[in-house]
C-alpha positions as CSV (number, residue, x, y, z in Angstrom):
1,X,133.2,96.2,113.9
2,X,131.9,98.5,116.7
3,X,132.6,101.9,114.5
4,X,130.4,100.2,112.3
5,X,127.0,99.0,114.0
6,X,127.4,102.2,116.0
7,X,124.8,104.0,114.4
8,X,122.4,100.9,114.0
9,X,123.0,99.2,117.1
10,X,123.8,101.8,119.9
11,X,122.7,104.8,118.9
12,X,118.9,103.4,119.1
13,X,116.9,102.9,121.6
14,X,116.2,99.7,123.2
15,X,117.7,96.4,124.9
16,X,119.6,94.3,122.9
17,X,121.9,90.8,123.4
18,X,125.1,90.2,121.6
19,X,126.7,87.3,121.9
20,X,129.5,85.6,119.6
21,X,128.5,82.1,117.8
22,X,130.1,78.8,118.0
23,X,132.4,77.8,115.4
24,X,130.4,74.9,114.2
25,X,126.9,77.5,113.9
26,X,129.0,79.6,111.5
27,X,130.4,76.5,109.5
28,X,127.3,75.8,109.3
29,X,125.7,79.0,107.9
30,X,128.3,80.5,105.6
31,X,130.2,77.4,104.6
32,X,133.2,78.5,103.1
33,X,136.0,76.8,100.7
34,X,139.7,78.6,100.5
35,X,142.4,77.1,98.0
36,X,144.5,76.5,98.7
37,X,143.8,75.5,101.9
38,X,145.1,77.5,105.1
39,X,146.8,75.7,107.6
40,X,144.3,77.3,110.2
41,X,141.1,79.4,109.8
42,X,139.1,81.3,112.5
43,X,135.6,81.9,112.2
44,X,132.8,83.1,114.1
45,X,129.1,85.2,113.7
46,X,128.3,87.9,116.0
47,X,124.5,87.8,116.3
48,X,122.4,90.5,118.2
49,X,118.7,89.9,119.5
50,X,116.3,92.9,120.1
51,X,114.5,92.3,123.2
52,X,111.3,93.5,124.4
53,X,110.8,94.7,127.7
54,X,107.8,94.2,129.1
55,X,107.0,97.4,129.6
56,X,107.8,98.1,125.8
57,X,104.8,95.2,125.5
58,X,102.7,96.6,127.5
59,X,103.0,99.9,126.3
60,X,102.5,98.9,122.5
61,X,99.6,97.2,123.1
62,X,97.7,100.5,124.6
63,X,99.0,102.3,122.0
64,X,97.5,99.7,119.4
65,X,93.8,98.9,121.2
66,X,93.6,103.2,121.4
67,X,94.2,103.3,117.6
68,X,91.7,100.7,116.9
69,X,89.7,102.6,118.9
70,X,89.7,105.8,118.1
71,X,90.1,104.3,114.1
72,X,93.7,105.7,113.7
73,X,96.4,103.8,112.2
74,X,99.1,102.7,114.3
75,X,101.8,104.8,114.4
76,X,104.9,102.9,113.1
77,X,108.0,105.2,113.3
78,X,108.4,104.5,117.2
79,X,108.9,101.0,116.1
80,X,112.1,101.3,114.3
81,X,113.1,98.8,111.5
82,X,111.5,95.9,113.6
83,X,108.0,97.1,113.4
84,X,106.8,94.1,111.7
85,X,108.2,91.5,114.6
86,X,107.1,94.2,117.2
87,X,103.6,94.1,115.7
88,X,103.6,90.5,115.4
89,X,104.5,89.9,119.1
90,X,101.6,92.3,119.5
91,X,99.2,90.1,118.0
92,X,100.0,87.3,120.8
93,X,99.2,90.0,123.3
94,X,96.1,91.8,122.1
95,X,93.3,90.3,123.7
96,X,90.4,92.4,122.2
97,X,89.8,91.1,118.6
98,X,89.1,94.8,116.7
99,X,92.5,95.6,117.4
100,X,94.7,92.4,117.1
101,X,93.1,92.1,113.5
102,X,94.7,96.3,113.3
103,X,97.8,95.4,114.5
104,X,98.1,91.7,112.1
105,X,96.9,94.0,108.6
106,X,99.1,96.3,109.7
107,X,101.8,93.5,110.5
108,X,101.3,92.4,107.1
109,X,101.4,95.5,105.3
110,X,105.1,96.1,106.7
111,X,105.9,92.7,105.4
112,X,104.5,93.6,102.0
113,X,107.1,96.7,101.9
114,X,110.1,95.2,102.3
């Protein structure tokens, strides 16, 4: 499992929590049906959270209110693949209105690309 989020999860930068889910969480989730029926079955998930530090926060808001401005777009490659949570936890932050509404259209326009 490790060999292969090695790349994804710890090759990148950033904080991150893994932690292993309950039994009943993954029953739940990905019900499964196996005939014929085992005599026992093991299952669990294996979630991860990205985390924000607050200095990450702090730091993409700046980076956001200079943007909007100096009318640049927001560069999104330092965000990674969770540009579009990263930019909506931006939004909660920004106080100034010109660039929250930058950082929700270009929230948005993520979401429309995936």
């Amino acid at each position: 499992m490790v060999d292969t989020w090695t790349r994804s999860w710890f090759r990148n930068e950033g904080l991150r929590v893994l932690y292993v889910a309950p039994r009943t969480w993954t029953d739940a989730w990905l019900p499964t049906k196996v005939t014929p029926e085992p005599g026992a079955m093991v299952r669990t998930l294996v979630g991860r959270i990205e985390v924000m530090t607050l200095p990450e926060e702090g730091a993409l808001v700046r980076a956001i209110e200079t943007a909007s401005q100096t009318q640049a777009p927001i560069a999104l490659a330092p965000l990674g693949r969770f540009a579009e949570s990263r930019l909506e936890r931006a939004v909660e932050l920004i106080t100034d209105p010109q660039a929250r509404t930058l950082a929700d259209e270009t929230r948005k326009l993520v979401h429309a690309r995936r």
